[in-house]
Backbone as XML, in Angstrom:
<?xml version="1.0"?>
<chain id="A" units="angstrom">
  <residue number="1" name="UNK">
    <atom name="N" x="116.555" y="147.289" z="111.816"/>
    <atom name="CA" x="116.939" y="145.931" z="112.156"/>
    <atom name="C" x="115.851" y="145.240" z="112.967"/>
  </residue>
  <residue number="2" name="UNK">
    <atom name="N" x="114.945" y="146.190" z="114.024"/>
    <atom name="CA" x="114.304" y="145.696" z="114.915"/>
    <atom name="C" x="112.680" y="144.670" z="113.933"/>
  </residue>
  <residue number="3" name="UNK">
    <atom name="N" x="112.769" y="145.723" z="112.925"/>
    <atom name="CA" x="111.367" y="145.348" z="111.768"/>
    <atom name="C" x="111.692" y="144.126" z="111.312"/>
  </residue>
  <residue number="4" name="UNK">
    <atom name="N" x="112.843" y="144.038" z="110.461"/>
    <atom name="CA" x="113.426" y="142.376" z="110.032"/>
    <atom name="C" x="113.031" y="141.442" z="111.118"/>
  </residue>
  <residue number="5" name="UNK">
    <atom name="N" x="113.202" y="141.911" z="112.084"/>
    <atom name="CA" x="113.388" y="140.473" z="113.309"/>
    <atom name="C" x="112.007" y="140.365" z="113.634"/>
  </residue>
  <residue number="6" name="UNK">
    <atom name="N" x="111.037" y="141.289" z="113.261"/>
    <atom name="CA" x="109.588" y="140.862" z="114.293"/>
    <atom name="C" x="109.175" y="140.268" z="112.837"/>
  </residue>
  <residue number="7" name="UNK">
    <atom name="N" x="109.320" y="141.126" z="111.330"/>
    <atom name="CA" x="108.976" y="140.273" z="110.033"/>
    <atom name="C" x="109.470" y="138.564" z="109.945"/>
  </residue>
  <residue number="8" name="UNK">
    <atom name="N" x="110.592" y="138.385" z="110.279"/>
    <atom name="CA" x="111.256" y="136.792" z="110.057"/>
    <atom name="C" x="110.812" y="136.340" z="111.327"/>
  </residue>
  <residue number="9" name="UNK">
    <atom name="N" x="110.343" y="136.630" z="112.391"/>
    <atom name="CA" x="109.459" y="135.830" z="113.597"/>
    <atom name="C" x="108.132" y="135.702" z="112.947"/>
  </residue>
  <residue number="10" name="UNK">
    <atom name="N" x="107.130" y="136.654" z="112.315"/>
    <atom name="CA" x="105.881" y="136.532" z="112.154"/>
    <atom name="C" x="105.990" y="135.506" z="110.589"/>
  </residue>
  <residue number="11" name="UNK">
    <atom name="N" x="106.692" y="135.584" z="110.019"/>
    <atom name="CA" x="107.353" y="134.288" z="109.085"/>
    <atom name="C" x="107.106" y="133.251" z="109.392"/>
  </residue>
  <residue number="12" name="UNK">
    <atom name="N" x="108.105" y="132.969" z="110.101"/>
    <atom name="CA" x="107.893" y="131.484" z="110.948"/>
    <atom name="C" x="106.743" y="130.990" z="111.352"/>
  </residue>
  <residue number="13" name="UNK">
    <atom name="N" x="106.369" y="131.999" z="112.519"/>
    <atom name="CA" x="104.992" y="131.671" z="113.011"/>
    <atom name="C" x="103.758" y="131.120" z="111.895"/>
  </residue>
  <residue number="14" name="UNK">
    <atom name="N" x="103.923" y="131.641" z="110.741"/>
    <atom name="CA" x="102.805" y="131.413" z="110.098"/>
    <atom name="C" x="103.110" y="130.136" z="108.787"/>
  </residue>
  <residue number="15" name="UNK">
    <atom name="N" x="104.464" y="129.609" z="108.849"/>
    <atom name="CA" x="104.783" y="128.772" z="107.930"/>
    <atom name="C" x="104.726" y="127.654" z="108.672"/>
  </residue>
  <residue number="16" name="UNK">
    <atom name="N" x="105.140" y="128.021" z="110.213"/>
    <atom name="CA" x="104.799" y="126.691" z="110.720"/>
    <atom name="C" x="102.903" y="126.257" z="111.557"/>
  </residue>
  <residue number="17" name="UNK">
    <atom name="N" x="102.265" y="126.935" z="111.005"/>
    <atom name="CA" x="101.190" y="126.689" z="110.943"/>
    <atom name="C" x="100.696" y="126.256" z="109.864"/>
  </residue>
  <residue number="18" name="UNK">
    <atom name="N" x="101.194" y="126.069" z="109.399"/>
    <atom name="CA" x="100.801" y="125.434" z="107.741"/>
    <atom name="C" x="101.164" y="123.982" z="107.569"/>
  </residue>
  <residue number="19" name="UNK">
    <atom name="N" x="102.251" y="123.510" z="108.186"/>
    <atom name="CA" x="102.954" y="122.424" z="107.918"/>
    <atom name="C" x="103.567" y="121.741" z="109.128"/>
  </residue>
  <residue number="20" name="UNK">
    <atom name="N" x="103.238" y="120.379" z="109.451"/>
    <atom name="CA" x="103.814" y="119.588" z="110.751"/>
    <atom name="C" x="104.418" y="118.484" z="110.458"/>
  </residue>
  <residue number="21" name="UNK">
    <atom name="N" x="105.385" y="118.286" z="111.234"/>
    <atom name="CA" x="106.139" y="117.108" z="111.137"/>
    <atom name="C" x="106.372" y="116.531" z="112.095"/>
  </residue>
  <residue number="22" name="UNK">
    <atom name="N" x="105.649" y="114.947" z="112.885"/>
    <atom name="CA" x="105.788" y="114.544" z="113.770"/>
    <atom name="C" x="106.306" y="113.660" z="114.345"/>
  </residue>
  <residue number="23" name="UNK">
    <atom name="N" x="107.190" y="112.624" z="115.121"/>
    <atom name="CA" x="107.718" y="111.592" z="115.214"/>
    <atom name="C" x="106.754" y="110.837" z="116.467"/>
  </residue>
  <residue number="24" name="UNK">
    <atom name="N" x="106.890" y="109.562" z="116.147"/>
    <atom name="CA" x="106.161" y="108.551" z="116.924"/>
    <atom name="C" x="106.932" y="107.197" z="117.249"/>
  </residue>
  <residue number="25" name="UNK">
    <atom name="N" x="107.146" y="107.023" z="118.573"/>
    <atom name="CA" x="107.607" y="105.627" z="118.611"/>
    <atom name="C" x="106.294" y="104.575" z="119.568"/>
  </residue>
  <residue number="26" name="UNK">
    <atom name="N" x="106.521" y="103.638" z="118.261"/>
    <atom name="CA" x="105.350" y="102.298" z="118.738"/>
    <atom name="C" x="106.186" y="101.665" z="119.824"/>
  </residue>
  <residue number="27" name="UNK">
    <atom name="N" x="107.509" y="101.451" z="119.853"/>
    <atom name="CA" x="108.046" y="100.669" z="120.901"/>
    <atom name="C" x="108.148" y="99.303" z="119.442"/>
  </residue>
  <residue number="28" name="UNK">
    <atom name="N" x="108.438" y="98.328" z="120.564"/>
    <atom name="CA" x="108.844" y="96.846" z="119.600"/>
    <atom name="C" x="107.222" y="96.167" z="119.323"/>
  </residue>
  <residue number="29" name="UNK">
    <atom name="N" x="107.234" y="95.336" z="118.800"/>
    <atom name="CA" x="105.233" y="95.353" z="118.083"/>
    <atom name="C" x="105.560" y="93.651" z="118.080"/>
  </residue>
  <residue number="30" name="UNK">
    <atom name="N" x="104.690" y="92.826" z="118.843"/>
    <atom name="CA" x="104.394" y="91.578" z="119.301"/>
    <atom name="C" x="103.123" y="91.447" z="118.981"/>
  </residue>
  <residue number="31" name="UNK">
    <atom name="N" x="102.806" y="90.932" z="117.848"/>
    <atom name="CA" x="101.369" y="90.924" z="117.256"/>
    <atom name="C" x="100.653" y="92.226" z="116.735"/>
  </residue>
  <residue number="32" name="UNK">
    <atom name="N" x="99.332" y="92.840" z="117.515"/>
    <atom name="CA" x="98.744" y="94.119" z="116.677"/>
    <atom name="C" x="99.058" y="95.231" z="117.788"/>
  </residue>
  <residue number="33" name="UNK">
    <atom name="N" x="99.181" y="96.321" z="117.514"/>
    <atom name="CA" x="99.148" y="97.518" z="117.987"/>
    <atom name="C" x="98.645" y="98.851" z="117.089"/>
  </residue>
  <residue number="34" name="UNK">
    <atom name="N" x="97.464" y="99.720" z="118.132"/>
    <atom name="CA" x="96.807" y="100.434" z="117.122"/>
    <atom name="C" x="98.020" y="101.765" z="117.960"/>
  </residue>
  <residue number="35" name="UNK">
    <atom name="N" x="97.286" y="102.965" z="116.783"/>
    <atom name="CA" x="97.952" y="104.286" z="117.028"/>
    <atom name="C" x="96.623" y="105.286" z="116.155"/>
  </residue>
  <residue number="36" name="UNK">
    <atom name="N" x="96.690" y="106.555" z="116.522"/>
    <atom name="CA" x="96.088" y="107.565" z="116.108"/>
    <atom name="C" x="96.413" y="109.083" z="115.943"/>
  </residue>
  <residue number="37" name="UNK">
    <atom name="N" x="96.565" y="109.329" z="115.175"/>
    <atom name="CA" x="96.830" y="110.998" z="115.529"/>
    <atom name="C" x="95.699" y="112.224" z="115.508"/>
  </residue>
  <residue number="38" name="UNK">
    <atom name="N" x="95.709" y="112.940" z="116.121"/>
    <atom name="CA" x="94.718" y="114.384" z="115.792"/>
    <atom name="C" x="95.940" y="115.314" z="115.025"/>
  </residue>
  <residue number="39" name="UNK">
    <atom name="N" x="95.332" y="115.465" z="113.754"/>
    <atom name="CA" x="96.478" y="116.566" z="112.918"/>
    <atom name="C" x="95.752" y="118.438" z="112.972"/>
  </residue>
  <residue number="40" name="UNK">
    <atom name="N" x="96.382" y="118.963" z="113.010"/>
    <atom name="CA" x="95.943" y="120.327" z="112.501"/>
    <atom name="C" x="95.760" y="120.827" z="111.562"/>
  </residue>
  <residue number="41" name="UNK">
    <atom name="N" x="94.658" y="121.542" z="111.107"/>
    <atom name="CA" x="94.729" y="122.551" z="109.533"/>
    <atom name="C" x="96.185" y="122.444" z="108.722"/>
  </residue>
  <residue number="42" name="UNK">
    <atom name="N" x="95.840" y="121.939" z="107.853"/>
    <atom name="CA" x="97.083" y="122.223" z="106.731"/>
    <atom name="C" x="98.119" y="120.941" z="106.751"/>
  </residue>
  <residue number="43" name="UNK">
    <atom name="N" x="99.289" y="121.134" z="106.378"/>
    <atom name="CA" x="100.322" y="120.059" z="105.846"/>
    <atom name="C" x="100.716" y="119.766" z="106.910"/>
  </residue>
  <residue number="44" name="UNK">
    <atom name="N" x="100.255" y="117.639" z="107.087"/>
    <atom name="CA" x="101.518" y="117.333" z="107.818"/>
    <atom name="C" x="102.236" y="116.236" z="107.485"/>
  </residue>
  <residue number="45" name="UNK">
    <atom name="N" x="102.822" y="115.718" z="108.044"/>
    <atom name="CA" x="103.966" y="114.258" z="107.771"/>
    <atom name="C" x="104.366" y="113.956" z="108.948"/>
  </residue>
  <residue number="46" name="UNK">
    <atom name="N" x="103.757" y="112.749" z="109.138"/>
    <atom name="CA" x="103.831" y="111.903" z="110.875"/>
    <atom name="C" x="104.799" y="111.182" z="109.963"/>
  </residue>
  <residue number="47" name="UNK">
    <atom name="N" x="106.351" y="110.582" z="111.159"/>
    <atom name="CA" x="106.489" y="109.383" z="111.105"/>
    <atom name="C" x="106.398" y="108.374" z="112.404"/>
  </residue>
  <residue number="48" name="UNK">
    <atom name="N" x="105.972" y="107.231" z="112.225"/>
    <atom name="CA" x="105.737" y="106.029" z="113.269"/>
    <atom name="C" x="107.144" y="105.602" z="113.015"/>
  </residue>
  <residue number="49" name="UNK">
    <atom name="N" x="107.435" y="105.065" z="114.220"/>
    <atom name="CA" x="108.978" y="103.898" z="114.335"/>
    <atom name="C" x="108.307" y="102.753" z="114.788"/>
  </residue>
  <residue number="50" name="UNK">
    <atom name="N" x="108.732" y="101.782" z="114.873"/>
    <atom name="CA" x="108.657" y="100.380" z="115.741"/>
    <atom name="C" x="109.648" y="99.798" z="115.117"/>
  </residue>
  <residue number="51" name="UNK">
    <atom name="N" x="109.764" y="98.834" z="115.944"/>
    <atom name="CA" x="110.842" y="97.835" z="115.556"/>
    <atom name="C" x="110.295" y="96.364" z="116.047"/>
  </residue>
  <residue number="52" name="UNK">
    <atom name="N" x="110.487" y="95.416" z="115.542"/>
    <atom name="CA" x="110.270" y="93.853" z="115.503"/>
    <atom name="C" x="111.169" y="92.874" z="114.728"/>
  </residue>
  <residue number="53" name="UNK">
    <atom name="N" x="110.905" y="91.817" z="115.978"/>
    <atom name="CA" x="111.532" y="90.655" z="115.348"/>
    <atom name="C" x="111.068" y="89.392" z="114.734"/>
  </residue>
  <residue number="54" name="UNK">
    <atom name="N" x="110.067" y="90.143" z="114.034"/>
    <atom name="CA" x="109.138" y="89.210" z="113.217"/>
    <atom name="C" x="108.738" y="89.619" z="111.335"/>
  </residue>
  <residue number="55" name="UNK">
    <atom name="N" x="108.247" y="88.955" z="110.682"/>
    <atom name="CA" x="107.531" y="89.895" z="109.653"/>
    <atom name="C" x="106.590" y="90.331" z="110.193"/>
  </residue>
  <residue number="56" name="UNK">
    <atom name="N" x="106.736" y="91.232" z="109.025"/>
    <atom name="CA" x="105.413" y="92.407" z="109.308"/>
    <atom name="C" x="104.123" y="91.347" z="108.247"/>
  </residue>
  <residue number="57" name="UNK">
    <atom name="N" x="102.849" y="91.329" z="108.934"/>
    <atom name="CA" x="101.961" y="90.962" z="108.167"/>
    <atom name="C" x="101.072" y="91.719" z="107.610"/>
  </residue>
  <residue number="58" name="UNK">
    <atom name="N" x="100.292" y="93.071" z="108.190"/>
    <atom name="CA" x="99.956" y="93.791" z="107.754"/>
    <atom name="C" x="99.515" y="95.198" z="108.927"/>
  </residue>
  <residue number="59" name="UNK">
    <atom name="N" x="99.172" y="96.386" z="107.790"/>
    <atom name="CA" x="99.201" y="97.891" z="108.399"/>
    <atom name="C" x="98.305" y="98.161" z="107.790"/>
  </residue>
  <residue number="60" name="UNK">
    <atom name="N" x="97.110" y="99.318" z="108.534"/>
    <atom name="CA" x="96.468" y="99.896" z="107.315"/>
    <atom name="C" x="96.087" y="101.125" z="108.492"/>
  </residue>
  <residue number="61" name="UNK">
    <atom name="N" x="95.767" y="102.045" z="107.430"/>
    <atom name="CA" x="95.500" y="103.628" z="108.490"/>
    <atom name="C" x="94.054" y="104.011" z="107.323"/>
  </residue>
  <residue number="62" name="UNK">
    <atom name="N" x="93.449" y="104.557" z="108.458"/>
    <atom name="CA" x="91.683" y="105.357" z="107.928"/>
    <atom name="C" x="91.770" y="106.709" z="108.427"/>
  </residue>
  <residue number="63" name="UNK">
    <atom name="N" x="90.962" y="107.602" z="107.633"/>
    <atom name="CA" x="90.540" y="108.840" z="107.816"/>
    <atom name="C" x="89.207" y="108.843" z="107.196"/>
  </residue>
  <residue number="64" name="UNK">
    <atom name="N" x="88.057" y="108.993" z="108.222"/>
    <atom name="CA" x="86.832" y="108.779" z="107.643"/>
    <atom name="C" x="85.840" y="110.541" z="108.394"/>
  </residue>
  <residue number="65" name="UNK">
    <atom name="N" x="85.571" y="111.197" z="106.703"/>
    <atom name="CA" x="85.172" y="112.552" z="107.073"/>
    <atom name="C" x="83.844" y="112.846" z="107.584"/>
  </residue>
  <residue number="66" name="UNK">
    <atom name="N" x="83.538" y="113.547" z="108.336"/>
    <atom name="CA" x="82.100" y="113.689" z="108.396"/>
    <atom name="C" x="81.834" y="115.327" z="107.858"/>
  </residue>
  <residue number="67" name="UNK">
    <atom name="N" x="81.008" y="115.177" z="106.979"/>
    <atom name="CA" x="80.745" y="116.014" z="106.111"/>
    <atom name="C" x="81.858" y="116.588" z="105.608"/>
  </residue>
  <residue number="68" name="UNK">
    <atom name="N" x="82.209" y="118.276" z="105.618"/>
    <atom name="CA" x="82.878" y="118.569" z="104.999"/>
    <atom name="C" x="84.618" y="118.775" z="105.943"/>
  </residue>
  <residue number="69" name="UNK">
    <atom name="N" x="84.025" y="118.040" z="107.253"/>
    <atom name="CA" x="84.911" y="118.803" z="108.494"/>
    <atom name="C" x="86.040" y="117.448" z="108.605"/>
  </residue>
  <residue number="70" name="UNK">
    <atom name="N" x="87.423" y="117.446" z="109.215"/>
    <atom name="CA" x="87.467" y="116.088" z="109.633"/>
    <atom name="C" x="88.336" y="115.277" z="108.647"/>
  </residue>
  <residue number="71" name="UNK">
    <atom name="N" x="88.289" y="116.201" z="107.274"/>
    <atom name="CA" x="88.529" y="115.374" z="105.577"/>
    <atom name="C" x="90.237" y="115.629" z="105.940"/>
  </residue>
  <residue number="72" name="UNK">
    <atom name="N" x="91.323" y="115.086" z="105.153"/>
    <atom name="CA" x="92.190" y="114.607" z="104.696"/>
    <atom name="C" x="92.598" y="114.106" z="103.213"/>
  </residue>
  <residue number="73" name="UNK">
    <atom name="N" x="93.254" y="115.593" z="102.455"/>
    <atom name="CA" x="93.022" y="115.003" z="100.671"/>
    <atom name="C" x="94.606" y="114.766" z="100.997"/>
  </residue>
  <residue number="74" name="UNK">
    <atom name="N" x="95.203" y="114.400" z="99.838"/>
    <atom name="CA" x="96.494" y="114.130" z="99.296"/>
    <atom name="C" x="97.093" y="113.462" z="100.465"/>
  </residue>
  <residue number="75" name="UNK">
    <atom name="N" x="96.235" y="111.934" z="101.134"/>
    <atom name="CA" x="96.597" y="111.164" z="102.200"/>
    <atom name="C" x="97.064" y="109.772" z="101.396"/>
  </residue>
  <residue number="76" name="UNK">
    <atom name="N" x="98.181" y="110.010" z="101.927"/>
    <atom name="CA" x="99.356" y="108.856" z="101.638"/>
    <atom name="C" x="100.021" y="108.219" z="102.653"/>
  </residue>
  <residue number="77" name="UNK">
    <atom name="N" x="101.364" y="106.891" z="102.451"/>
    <atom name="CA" x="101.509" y="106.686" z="103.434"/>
    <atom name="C" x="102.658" y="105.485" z="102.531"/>
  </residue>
  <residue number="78" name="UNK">
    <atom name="N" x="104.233" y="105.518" z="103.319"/>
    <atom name="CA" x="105.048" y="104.408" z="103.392"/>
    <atom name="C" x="105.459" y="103.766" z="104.235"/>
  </residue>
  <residue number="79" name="UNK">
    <atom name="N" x="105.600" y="102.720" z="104.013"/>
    <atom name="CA" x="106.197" y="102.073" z="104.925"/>
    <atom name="C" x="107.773" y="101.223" z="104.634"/>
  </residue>
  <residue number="80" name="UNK">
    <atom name="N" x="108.741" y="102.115" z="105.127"/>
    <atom name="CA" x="110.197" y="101.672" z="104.720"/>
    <atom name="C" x="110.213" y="102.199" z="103.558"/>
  </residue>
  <residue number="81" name="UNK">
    <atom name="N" x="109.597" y="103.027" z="102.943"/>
    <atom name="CA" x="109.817" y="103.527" z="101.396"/>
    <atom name="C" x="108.790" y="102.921" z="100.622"/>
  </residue>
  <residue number="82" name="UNK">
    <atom name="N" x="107.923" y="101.553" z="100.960"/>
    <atom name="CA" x="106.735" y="101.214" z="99.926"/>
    <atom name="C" x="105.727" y="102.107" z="100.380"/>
  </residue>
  <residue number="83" name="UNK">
    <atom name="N" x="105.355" y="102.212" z="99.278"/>
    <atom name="CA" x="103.783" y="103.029" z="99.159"/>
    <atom name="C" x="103.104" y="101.997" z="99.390"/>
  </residue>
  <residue number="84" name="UNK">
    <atom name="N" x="102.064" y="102.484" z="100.247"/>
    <atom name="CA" x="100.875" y="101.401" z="100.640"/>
    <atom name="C" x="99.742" y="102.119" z="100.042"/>
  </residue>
  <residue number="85" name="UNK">
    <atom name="N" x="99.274" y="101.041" z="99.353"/>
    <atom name="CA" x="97.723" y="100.962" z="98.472"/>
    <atom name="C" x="96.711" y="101.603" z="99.049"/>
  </residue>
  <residue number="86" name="UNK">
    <atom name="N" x="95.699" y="102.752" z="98.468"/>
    <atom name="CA" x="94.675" y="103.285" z="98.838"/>
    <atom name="C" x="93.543" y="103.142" z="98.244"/>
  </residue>
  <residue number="87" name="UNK">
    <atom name="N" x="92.431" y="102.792" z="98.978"/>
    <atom name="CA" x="90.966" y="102.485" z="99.067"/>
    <atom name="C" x="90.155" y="104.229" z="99.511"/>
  </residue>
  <residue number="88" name="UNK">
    <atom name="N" x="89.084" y="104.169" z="98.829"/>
    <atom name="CA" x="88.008" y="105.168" z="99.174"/>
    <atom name="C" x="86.574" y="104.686" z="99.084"/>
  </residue>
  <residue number="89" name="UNK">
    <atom name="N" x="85.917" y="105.044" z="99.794"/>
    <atom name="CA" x="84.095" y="105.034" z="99.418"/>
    <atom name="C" x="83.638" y="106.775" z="99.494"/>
  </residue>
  <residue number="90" name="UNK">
    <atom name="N" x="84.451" y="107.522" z="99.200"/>
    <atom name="CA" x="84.193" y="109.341" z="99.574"/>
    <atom name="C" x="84.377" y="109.121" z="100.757"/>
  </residue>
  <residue number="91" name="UNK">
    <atom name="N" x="83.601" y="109.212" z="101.736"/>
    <atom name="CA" x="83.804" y="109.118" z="102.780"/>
    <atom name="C" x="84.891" y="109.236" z="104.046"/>
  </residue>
  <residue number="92" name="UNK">
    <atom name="N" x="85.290" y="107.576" z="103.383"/>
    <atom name="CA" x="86.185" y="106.808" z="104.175"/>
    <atom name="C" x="87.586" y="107.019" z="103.065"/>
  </residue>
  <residue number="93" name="UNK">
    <atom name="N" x="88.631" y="106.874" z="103.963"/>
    <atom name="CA" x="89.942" y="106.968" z="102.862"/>
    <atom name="C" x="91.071" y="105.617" z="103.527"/>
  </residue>
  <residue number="94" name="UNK">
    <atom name="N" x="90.936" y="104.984" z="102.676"/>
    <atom name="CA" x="92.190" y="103.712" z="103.854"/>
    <atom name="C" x="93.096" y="103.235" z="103.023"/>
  </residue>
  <residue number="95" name="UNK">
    <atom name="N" x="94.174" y="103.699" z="103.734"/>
    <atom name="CA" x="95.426" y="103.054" z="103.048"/>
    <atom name="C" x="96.214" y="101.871" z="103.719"/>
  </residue>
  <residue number="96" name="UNK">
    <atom name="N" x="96.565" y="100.866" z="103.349"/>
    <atom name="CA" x="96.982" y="99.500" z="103.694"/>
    <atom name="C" x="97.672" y="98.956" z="102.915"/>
  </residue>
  <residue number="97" name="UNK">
    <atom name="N" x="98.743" y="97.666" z="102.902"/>
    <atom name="CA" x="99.678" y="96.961" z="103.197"/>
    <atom name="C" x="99.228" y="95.668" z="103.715"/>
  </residue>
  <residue number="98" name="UNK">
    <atom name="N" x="99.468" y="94.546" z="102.773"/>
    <atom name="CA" x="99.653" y="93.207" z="103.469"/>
    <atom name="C" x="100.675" y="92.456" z="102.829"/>
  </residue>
  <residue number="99" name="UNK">
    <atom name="N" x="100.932" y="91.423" z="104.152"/>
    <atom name="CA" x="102.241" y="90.438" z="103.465"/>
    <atom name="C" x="103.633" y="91.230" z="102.976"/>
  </residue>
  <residue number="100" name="UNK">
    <atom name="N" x="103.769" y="91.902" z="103.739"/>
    <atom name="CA" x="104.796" y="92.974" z="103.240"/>
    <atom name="C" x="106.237" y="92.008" z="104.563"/>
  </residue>
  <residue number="101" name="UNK">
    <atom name="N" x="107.007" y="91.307" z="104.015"/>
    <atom name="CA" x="108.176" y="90.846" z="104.627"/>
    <atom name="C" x="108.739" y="91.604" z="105.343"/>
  </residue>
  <residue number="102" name="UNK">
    <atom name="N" x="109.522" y="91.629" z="106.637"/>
    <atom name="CA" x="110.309" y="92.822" z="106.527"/>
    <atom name="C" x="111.494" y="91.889" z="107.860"/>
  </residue>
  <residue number="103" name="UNK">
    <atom name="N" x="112.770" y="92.928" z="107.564"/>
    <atom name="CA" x="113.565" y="91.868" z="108.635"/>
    <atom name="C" x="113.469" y="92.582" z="110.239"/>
  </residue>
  <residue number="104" name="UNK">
    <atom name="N" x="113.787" y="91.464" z="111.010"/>
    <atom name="CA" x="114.126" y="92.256" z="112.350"/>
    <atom name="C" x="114.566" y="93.440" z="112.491"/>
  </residue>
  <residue number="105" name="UNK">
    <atom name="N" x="114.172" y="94.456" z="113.172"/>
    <atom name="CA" x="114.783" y="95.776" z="112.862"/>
    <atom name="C" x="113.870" y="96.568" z="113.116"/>
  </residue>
  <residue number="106" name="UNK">
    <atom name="N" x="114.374" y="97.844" z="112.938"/>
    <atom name="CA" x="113.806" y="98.976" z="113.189"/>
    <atom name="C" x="113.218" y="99.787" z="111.891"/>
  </residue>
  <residue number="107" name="UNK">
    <atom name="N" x="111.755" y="99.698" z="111.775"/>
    <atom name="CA" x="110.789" y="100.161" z="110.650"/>
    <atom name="C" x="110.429" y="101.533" z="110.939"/>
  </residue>
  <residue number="108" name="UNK">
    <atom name="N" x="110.023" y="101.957" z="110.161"/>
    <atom name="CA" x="109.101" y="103.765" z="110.024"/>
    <atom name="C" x="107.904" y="103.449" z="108.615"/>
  </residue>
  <residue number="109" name="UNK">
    <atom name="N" x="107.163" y="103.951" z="109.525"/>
    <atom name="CA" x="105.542" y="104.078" z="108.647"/>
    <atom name="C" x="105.627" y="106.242" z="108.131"/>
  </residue>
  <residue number="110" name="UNK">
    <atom name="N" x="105.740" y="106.376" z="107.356"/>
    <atom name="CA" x="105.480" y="107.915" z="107.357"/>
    <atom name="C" x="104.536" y="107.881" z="106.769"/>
  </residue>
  <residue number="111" name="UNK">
    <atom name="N" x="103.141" y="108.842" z="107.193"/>
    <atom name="CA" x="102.000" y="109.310" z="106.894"/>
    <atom name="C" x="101.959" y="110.569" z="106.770"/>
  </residue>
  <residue number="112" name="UNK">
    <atom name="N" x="101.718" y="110.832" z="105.396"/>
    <atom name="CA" x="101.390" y="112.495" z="104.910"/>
    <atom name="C" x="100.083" y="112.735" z="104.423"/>
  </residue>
  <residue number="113" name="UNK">
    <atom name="N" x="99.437" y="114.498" z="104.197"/>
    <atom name="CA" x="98.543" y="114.456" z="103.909"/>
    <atom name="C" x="98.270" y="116.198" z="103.909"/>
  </residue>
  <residue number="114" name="UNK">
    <atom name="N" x="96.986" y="116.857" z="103.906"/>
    <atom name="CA" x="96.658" y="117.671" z="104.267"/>
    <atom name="C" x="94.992" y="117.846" z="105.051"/>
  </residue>
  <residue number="115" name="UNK">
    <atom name="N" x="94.987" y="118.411" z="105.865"/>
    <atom name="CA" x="94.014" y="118.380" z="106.737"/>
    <atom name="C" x="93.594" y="119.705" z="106.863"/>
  </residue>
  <residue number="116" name="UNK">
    <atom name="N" x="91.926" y="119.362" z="106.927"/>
    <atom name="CA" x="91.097" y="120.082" z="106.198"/>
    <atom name="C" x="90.915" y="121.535" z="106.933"/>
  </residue>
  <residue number="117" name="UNK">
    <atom name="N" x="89.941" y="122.435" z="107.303"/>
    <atom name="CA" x="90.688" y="123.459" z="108.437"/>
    <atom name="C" x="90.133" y="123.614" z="109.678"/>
  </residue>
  <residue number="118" name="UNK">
    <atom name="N" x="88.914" y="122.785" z="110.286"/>
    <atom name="CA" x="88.721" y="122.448" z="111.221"/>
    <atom name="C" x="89.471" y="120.937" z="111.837"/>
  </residue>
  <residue number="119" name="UNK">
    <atom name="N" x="90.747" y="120.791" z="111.476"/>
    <atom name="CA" x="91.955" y="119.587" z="111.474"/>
    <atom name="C" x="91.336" y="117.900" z="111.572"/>
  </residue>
  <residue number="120" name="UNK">
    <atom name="N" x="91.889" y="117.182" z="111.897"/>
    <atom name="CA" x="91.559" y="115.551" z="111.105"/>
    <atom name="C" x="92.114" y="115.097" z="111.986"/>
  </residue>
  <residue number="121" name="UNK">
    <atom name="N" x="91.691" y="113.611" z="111.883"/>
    <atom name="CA" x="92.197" y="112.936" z="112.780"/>
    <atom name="C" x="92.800" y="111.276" z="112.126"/>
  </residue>
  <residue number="122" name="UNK">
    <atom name="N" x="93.392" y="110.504" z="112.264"/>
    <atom name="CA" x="93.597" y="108.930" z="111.566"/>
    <atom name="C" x="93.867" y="108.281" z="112.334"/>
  </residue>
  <residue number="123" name="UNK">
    <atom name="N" x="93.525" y="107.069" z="112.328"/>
    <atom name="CA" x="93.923" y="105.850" z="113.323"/>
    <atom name="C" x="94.270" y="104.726" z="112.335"/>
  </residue>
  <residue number="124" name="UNK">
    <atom name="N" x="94.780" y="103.948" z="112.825"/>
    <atom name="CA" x="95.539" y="102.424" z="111.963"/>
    <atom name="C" x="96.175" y="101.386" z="112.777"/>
  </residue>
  <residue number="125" name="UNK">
    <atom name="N" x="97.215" y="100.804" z="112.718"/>
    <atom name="CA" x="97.384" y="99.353" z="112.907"/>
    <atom name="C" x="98.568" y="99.019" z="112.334"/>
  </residue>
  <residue number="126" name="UNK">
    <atom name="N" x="99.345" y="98.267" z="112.735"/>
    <atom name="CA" x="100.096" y="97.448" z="112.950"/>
    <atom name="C" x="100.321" y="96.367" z="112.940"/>
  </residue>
  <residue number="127" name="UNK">
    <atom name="N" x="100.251" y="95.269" z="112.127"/>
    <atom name="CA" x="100.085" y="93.769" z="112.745"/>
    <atom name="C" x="101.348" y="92.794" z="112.271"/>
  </residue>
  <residue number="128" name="UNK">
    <atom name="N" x="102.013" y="92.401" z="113.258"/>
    <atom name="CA" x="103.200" y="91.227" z="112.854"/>
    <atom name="C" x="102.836" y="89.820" z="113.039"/>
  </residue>
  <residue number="129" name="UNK">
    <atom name="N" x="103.572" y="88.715" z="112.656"/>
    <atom name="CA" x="103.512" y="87.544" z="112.801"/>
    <atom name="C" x="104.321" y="86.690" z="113.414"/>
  </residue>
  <residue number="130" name="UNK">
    <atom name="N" x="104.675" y="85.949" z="113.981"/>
    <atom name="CA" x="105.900" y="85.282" z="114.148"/>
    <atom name="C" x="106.188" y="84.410" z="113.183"/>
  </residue>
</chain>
């Protein structure tokens, strides 16, 4: 019994090194507000909250690699359930959103991806209108 329990601990330990799931609150968003994360090796899925009483005018998030370290493949990103549009130059990877309506209320941006194994980092934006 004692083997099962150190096997289904060393389980865990190593599945959840593989895969993260993070929550973020922006607070309420009065014009632009940036955000960033540092992710770790392997699978994760941030979500951002904010809430506003405005439309949303636009969002966009970057992950820009230096060399082979730093990278981010299968980087995506919704907002309320739309997929927001992705741009590359190799490099650089940016996904963004404009003119996207949205009502007063409470929004979530979720950003997924995988990160490379010296881990990644992304920063982005926020921007409402009145």
């Amino acid at each position: 019994m004692k083997l099962k329990s150190i096997a289904l601990a060393a389980a865990l330990v190593a599945s959840s090194a593989c895969s993260f799931a993070t929550t973020h609150n922006l607070g309420t968003v009065t014009g632009t507000v940036g955000f960033s994360a540092t992710v770790l090796a392997g699978s994760f899925d941030d979500f951002w909250t904010f809430d506003t009483t405005s439309v949303l005018s636009s969002s966009s998030i970057t992950n820009s690699r230096v060399g082979t370290s730093n990278n981010i493949t299968s980087f995506e990103a919704w907002l309320d359930g739309t997929a927001l549009n992705f741009a590359s130059n190799g490099a650089t990877k940016v996904l963004y959103i404009e003119d996207l309506p949205l009502l007063a209320g409470t929004h979530t941006l979720e950003i997924k991806g995988i990160a490379s194994v010296g881990g990644a980092s992304y920063g982005g934006n926020v921007a409402v209108q009145a």
